[in-house]
C-alpha positions as CSV (number, residue, x, y, z in Angstrom):
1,X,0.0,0.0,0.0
2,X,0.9,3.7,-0.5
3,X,0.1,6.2,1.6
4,X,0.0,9.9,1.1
5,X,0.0,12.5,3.8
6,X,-1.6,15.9,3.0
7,X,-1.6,18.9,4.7
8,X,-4.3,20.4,6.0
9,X,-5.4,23.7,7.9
10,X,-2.8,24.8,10.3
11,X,-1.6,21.9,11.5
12,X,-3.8,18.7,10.5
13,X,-3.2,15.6,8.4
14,X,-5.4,13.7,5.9
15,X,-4.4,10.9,4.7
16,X,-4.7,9.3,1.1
17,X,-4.5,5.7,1.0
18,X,-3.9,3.5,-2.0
19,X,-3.7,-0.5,-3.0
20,X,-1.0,-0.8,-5.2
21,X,-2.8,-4.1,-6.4
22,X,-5.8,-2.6,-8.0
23,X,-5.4,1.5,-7.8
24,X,-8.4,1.5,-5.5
25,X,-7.8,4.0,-2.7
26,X,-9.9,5.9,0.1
27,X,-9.2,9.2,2.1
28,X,-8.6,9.4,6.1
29,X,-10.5,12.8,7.4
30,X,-11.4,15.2,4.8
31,X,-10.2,17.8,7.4
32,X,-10.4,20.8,4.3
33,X,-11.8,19.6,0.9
34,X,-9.2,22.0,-1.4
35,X,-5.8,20.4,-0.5
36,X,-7.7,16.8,-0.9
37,X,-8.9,17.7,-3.6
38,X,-5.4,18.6,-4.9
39,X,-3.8,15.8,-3.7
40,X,-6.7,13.4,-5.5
41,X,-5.6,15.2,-8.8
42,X,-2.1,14.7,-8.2
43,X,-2.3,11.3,-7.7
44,X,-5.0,10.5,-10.3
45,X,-7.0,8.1,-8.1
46,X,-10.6,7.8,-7.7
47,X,-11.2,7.5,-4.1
48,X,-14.2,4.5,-2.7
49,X,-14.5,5.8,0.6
50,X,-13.7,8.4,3.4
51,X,-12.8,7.4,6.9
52,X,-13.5,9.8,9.9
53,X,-12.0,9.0,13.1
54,X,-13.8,10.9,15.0
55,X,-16.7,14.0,14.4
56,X,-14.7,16.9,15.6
57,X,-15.0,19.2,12.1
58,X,-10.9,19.9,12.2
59,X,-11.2,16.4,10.8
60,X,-14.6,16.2,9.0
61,X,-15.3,19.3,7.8
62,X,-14.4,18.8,4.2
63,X,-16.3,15.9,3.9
64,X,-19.7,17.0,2.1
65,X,-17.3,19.0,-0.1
66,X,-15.2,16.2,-1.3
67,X,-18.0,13.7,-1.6
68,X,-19.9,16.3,-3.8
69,X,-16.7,16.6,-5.9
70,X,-15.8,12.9,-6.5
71,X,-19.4,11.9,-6.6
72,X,-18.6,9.3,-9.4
73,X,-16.5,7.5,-7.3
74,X,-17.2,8.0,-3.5
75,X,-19.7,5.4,-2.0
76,X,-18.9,5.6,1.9
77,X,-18.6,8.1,4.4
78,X,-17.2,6.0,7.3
79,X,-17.4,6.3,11.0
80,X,-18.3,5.1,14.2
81,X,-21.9,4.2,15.0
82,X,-22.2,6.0,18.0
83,X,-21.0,9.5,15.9
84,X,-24.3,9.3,13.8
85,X,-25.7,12.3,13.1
86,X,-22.0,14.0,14.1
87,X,-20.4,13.6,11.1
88,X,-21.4,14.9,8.0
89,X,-22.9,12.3,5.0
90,X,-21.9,9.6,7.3
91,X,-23.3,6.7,5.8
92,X,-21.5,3.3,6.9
93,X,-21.5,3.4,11.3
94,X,-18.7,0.9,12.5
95,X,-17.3,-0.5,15.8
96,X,-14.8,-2.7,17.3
97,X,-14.1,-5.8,15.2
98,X,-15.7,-4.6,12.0
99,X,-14.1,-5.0,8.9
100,X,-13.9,-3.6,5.5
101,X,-11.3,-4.2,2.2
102,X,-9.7,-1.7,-0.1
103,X,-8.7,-4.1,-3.1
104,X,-6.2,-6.3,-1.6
105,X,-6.6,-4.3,1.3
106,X,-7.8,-5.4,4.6
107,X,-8.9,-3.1,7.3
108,X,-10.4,-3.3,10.8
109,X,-11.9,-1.3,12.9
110,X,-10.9,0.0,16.7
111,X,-13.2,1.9,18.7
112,X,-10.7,4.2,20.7
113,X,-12.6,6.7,23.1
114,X,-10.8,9.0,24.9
115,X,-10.2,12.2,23.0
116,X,-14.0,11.9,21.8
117,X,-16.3,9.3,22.8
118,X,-16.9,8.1,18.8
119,X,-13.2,8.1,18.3
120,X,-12.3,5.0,16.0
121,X,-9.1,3.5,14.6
122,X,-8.4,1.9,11.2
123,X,-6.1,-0.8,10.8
124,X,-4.6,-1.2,7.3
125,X,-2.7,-4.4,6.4
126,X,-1.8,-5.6,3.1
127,X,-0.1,-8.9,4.3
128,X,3.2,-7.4,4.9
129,X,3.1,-3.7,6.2
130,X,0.5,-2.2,8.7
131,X,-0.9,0.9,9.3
132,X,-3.5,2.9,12.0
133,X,-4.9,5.7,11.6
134,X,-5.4,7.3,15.3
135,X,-6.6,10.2,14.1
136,X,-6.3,12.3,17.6
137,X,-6.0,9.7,20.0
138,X,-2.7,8.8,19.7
139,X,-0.3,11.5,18.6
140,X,3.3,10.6,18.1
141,X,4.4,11.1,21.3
142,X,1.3,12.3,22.7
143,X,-2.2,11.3,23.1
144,X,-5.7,13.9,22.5
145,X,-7.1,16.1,25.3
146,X,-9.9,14.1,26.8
147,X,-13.0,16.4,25.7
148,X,-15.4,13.5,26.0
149,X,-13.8,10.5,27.8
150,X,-12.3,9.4,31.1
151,X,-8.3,8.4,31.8
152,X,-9.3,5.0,32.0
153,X,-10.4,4.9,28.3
154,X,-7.6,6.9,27.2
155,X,-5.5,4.4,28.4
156,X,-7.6,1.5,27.3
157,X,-7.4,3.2,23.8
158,X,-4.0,3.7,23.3
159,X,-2.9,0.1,24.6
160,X,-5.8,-1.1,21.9
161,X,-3.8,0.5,19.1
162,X,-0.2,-0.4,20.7
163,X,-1.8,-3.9,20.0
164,X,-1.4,-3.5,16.2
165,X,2.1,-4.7,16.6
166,X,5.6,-2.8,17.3
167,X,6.3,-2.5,13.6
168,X,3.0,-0.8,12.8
169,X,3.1,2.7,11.5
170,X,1.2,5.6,13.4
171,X,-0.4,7.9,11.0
172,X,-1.9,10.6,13.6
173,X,-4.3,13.7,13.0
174,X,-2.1,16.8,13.4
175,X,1.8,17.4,13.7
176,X,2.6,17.9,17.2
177,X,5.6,15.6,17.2
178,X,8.0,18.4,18.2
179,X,6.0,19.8,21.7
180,X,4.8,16.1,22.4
181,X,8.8,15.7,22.7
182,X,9.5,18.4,25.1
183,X,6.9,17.4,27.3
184,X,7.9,13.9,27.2
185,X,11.5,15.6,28.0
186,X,10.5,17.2,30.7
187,X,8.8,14.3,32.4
188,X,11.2,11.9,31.8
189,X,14.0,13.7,31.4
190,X,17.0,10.8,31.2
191,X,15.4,8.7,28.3
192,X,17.7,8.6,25.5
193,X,15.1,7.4,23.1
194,X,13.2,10.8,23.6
195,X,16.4,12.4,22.9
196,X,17.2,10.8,19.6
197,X,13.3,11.5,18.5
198,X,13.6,14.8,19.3
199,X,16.4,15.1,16.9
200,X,15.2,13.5,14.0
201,X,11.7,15.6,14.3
202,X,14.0,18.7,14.2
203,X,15.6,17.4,11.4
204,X,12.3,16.5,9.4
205,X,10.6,19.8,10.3
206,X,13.7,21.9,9.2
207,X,13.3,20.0,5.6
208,X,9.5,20.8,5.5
209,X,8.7,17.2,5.6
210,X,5.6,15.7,8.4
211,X,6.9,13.8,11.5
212,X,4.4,11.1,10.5
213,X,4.6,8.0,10.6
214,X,5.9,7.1,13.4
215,X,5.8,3.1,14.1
216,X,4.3,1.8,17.7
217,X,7.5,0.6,18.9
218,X,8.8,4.2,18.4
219,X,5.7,5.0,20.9
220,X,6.6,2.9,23.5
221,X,9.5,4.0,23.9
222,X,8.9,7.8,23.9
223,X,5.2,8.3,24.4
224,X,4.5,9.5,28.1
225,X,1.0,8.1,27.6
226,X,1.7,4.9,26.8
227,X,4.9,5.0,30.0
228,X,3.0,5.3,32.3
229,X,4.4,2.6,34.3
230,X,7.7,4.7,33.7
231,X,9.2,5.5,37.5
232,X,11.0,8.5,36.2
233,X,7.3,9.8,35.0
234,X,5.6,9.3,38.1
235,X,8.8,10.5,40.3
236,X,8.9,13.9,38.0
237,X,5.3,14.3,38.4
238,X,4.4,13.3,41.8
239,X,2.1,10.0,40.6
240,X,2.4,7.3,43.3
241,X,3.7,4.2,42.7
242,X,0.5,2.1,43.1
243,X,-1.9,4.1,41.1
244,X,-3.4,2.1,38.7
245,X,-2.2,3.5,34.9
246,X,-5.3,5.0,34.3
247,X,-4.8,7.8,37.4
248,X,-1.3,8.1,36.2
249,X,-2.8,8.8,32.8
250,X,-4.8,11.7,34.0
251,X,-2.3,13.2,35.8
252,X,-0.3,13.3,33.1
253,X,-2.6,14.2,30.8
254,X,-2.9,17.3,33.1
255,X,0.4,18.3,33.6
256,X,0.7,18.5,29.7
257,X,-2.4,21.0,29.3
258,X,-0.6,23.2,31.5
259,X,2.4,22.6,30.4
Protein backbone atom coordinates (compact mmCIF):
# COMPACT_ATOMS: atom_id res chain seq x y z
CA UNK A 1 0.00 0.00 0.00
CA UNK A 2 0.91 3.70 -0.52
CA UNK A 3 0.14 6.24 1.59
CA UNK A 4 0.01 9.87 1.08
CA UNK A 5 -0.05 12.54 3.81
CA UNK A 6 -1.58 15.94 2.98
CA UNK A 7 -1.59 18.91 4.71
CA UNK A 8 -4.30 20.42 5.98
CA UNK A 9 -5.38 23.67 7.95
CA UNK A 10 -2.77 24.77 10.33
CA UNK A 11 -1.56 21.91 11.55
CA UNK A 12 -3.81 18.71 10.48
CA UNK A 13 -3.23 15.61 8.43
CA UNK A 14 -5.38 13.66 5.95
CA UNK A 15 -4.44 10.94 4.67
CA UNK A 16 -4.74 9.31 1.06
CA UNK A 17 -4.46 5.66 1.00
CA UNK A 18 -3.93 3.53 -1.99
CA UNK A 19 -3.67 -0.54 -2.99
CA UNK A 20 -0.95 -0.79 -5.18
CA UNK A 21 -2.80 -4.07 -6.36
CA UNK A 22 -5.79 -2.60 -8.00
CA UNK A 23 -5.38 1.50 -7.77
CA UNK A 24 -8.36 1.48 -5.53
CA UNK A 25 -7.82 4.00 -2.70
CA UNK A 26 -9.90 5.89 0.05
CA UNK A 27 -9.19 9.18 2.06
CA UNK A 28 -8.56 9.41 6.11
CA UNK A 29 -10.49 12.78 7.41
CA UNK A 30 -11.44 15.24 4.78
CA UNK A 31 -10.25 17.81 7.39
CA UNK A 32 -10.42 20.82 4.35
CA UNK A 33 -11.82 19.62 0.88
CA UNK A 34 -9.18 22.03 -1.40
CA UNK A 35 -5.79 20.39 -0.48
CA UNK A 36 -7.72 16.83 -0.93
CA UNK A 37 -8.88 17.67 -3.55
CA UNK A 38 -5.40 18.64 -4.89
CA UNK A 39 -3.81 15.80 -3.71
CA UNK A 40 -6.65 13.44 -5.54
CA UNK A 41 -5.64 15.17 -8.82
CA UNK A 42 -2.05 14.70 -8.21
CA UNK A 43 -2.31 11.35 -7.72
CA UNK A 44 -5.01 10.49 -10.28
CA UNK A 45 -6.96 8.09 -8.12
CA UNK A 46 -10.57 7.85 -7.65
CA UNK A 47 -11.23 7.49 -4.07
CA UNK A 48 -14.23 4.53 -2.72
CA UNK A 49 -14.48 5.81 0.57
CA UNK A 50 -13.73 8.45 3.36
CA UNK A 51 -12.79 7.38 6.93
CA UNK A 52 -13.50 9.80 9.88
CA UNK A 53 -11.96 9.04 13.12
CA UNK A 54 -13.85 10.88 14.99
CA UNK A 55 -16.70 14.00 14.43
CA UNK A 56 -14.72 16.87 15.59
CA UNK A 57 -15.01 19.25 12.14
CA UNK A 58 -10.86 19.87 12.19
CA UNK A 59 -11.21 16.36 10.79
CA UNK A 60 -14.59 16.21 9.02
CA UNK A 61 -15.34 19.30 7.82
CA UNK A 62 -14.38 18.77 4.17
CA UNK A 63 -16.32 15.89 3.92
CA UNK A 64 -19.68 17.03 2.05
CA UNK A 65 -17.31 18.97 -0.05
CA UNK A 66 -15.17 16.18 -1.27
CA UNK A 67 -17.99 13.67 -1.62
CA UNK A 68 -19.87 16.25 -3.81
CA UNK A 69 -16.71 16.62 -5.91
CA UNK A 70 -15.83 12.94 -6.48
CA UNK A 71 -19.45 11.90 -6.64
CA UNK A 72 -18.59 9.27 -9.42
CA UNK A 73 -16.49 7.47 -7.26
CA UNK A 74 -17.17 8.01 -3.52
CA UNK A 75 -19.70 5.38 -2.04
CA UNK A 76 -18.92 5.63 1.94
CA UNK A 77 -18.58 8.15 4.38
CA UNK A 78 -17.19 5.95 7.29
CA UNK A 79 -17.41 6.34 11.01
CA UNK A 80 -18.28 5.10 14.19
CA UNK A 81 -21.85 4.19 15.00
CA UNK A 82 -22.19 6.01 17.95
CA UNK A 83 -21.00 9.50 15.91
CA UNK A 84 -24.31 9.27 13.82
CA UNK A 85 -25.72 12.29 13.13
CA UNK A 86 -21.97 14.05 14.14
CA UNK A 87 -20.38 13.65 11.06
CA UNK A 88 -21.35 14.86 7.95
CA UNK A 89 -22.87 12.32 5.04
CA UNK A 90 -21.86 9.63 7.27
CA UNK A 91 -23.30 6.71 5.85
CA UNK A 92 -21.48 3.26 6.87
CA UNK A 93 -21.55 3.42 11.29
CA UNK A 94 -18.75 0.91 12.46
CA UNK A 95 -17.32 -0.51 15.84
CA UNK A 96 -14.81 -2.69 17.26
CA UNK A 97 -14.14 -5.78 15.24
CA UNK A 98 -15.71 -4.63 11.97
CA UNK A 99 -14.05 -4.99 8.86
CA UNK A 100 -13.94 -3.57 5.45
CA UNK A 101 -11.31 -4.23 2.22
CA UNK A 102 -9.68 -1.67 -0.14
CA UNK A 103 -8.73 -4.13 -3.12
CA UNK A 104 -6.22 -6.32 -1.60
CA UNK A 105 -6.56 -4.34 1.35
CA UNK A 106 -7.77 -5.45 4.59
CA UNK A 107 -8.93 -3.09 7.29
CA UNK A 108 -10.43 -3.27 10.78
CA UNK A 109 -11.85 -1.26 12.86
CA UNK A 110 -10.87 0.00 16.74
CA UNK A 111 -13.15 1.87 18.65
CA UNK A 112 -10.74 4.17 20.69
CA UNK A 113 -12.56 6.74 23.07
CA UNK A 114 -10.77 9.04 24.95
CA UNK A 115 -10.24 12.23 23.03
CA UNK A 116 -13.99 11.90 21.83
CA UNK A 117 -16.25 9.29 22.77
CA UNK A 118 -16.86 8.08 18.79
CA UNK A 119 -13.22 8.12 18.29
CA UNK A 120 -12.26 4.99 16.04
CA UNK A 121 -9.10 3.55 14.65
CA UNK A 122 -8.38 1.86 11.16
CA UNK A 123 -6.14 -0.81 10.84
CA UNK A 124 -4.65 -1.22 7.29
CA UNK A 125 -2.68 -4.43 6.41
CA UNK A 126 -1.83 -5.60 3.12
CA UNK A 127 -0.13 -8.94 4.32
CA UNK A 128 3.22 -7.41 4.92
CA UNK A 129 3.10 -3.70 6.23
CA UNK A 130 0.45 -2.23 8.65
CA UNK A 131 -0.88 0.89 9.27
CA UNK A 132 -3.48 2.93 12.03
CA UNK A 133 -4.87 5.71 11.62
CA UNK A 134 -5.45 7.33 15.28
CA UNK A 135 -6.63 10.18 14.12
CA UNK A 136 -6.30 12.33 17.57
CA UNK A 137 -6.05 9.68 20.00
CA UNK A 138 -2.65 8.80 19.66
CA UNK A 139 -0.34 11.53 18.59
CA UNK A 140 3.34 10.59 18.08
CA UNK A 141 4.36 11.11 21.26
CA UNK A 142 1.30 12.34 22.72
CA UNK A 143 -2.19 11.35 23.12
CA UNK A 144 -5.69 13.91 22.50
CA UNK A 145 -7.11 16.14 25.29
CA UNK A 146 -9.94 14.12 26.83
CA UNK A 147 -12.98 16.42 25.67
CA UNK A 148 -15.35 13.51 25.97
CA UNK A 149 -13.77 10.49 27.85
CA UNK A 150 -12.30 9.37 31.12
CA UNK A 151 -8.26 8.43 31.76
CA UNK A 152 -9.26 4.99 31.99
CA UNK A 153 -10.37 4.91 28.30
CA UNK A 154 -7.62 6.93 27.19
CA UNK A 155 -5.45 4.38 28.41
CA UNK A 156 -7.59 1.52 27.26
CA UNK A 157 -7.41 3.17 23.81
CA UNK A 158 -4.00 3.67 23.32
CA UNK A 159 -2.94 0.06 24.59
CA UNK A 160 -5.83 -1.11 21.92
CA UNK A 161 -3.78 0.55 19.06
CA UNK A 162 -0.25 -0.41 20.71
CA UNK A 163 -1.77 -3.92 19.97
CA UNK A 164 -1.35 -3.48 16.16
CA UNK A 165 2.10 -4.73 16.58
CA UNK A 166 5.57 -2.77 17.27
CA UNK A 167 6.28 -2.46 13.56
CA UNK A 168 3.03 -0.84 12.77
CA UNK A 169 3.11 2.75 11.45
CA UNK A 170 1.18 5.57 13.39
CA UNK A 171 -0.35 7.92 11.01
CA UNK A 172 -1.87 10.59 13.64
CA UNK A 173 -4.26 13.72 13.02
CA UNK A 174 -2.13 16.78 13.43
CA UNK A 175 1.84 17.43 13.69
CA UNK A 176 2.55 17.90 17.21
CA UNK A 177 5.60 15.59 17.19
CA UNK A 178 8.01 18.41 18.15
CA UNK A 179 5.99 19.83 21.66
CA UNK A 180 4.79 16.13 22.36
CA UNK A 181 8.82 15.73 22.67
CA UNK A 182 9.48 18.40 25.08
CA UNK A 183 6.89 17.42 27.33
CA UNK A 184 7.90 13.93 27.17
CA UNK A 185 11.54 15.60 28.04
CA UNK A 186 10.45 17.21 30.71
CA UNK A 187 8.82 14.32 32.39
CA UNK A 188 11.22 11.86 31.81
CA UNK A 189 14.03 13.69 31.43
CA UNK A 190 17.02 10.76 31.16
CA UNK A 191 15.39 8.69 28.29
CA UNK A 192 17.73 8.63 25.46
CA UNK A 193 15.13 7.38 23.11
CA UNK A 194 13.22 10.81 23.55
CA UNK A 195 16.43 12.42 22.95
CA UNK A 196 17.17 10.82 19.62
CA UNK A 197 13.25 11.49 18.48
CA UNK A 198 13.57 14.84 19.28
CA UNK A 199 16.39 15.11 16.95
CA UNK A 200 15.16 13.47 14.02
CA UNK A 201 11.66 15.57 14.32
CA UNK A 202 13.99 18.70 14.24
CA UNK A 203 15.63 17.41 11.40
CA UNK A 204 12.35 16.55 9.37
CA UNK A 205 10.63 19.83 10.27
CA UNK A 206 13.73 21.91 9.18
CA UNK A 207 13.31 20.01 5.56
CA UNK A 208 9.46 20.80 5.50
CA UNK A 209 8.66 17.21 5.60
CA UNK A 210 5.64 15.70 8.41
CA UNK A 211 6.93 13.81 11.52
CA UNK A 212 4.38 11.11 10.55
CA UNK A 213 4.62 8.04 10.55
CA UNK A 214 5.92 7.07 13.37
CA UNK A 215 5.79 3.09 14.13
CA UNK A 216 4.29 1.78 17.72
CA UNK A 217 7.50 0.56 18.88
CA UNK A 218 8.79 4.25 18.40
CA UNK A 219 5.75 4.97 20.94
CA UNK A 220 6.59 2.89 23.47
CA UNK A 221 9.49 3.99 23.87
CA UNK A 222 8.87 7.78 23.89
CA UNK A 223 5.22 8.27 24.37
CA UNK A 224 4.51 9.54 28.05
CA UNK A 225 1.03 8.10 27.61
CA UNK A 226 1.68 4.92 26.76
CA UNK A 227 4.94 4.96 29.97
CA UNK A 228 2.99 5.35 32.34
CA UNK A 229 4.39 2.61 34.29
CA UNK A 230 7.70 4.68 33.74
CA UNK A 231 9.21 5.46 37.51
CA UNK A 232 10.99 8.49 36.24
CA UNK A 233 7.34 9.84 35.03
CA UNK A 234 5.62 9.34 38.14
CA UNK A 235 8.78 10.52 40.25
CA UNK A 236 8.87 13.90 37.97
CA UNK A 237 5.34 14.34 38.44
CA UNK A 238 4.40 13.28 41.77
CA UNK A 239 2.12 10.02 40.59
CA UNK A 240 2.39 7.32 43.31
CA UNK A 241 3.71 4.25 42.73
CA UNK A 242 0.52 2.07 43.06
CA UNK A 243 -1.86 4.10 41.09
CA UNK A 244 -3.42 2.13 38.70
CA UNK A 245 -2.24 3.50 34.92
CA UNK A 246 -5.31 5.04 34.29
CA UNK A 247 -4.82 7.81 37.45
CA UNK A 248 -1.31 8.09 36.22
CA UNK A 249 -2.76 8.85 32.85
CA UNK A 250 -4.79 11.68 33.96
CA UNK A 251 -2.30 13.16 35.81
CA UNK A 252 -0.32 13.33 33.09
CA UNK A 253 -2.64 14.24 30.76
CA UNK A 254 -2.88 17.33 33.09
CA UNK A 255 0.38 18.28 33.61
CA UNK A 256 0.74 18.49 29.68
CA UNK A 257 -2.42 20.99 29.29
CA UNK A 258 -0.65 23.21 31.51
CA UNK A 259 2.36 22.57 30.42
Amino acid sequence: MKIHVVPCLKDNYSYVVVCEKTGESAIVDASEAAPVLAALRALDVAPRDIWCTHHHMDHVGGNEEVARARASSIKEIVGHVSDKGRIPGQTQFKDTGDTMRLGALDIRMIHIPGHTLGAIAYVVTDGTDTAVFTGDTMFAAGCGRLFEGTPAQMHTSLQAICGAGPKALVYCGHEYTESNLRFAKHVEPTNAAVEAAQKRAAALRAEGKPTVPTRIEDELATNPFVRTNSAEIRATLGIPADADAGTALGAIRKAKDSF
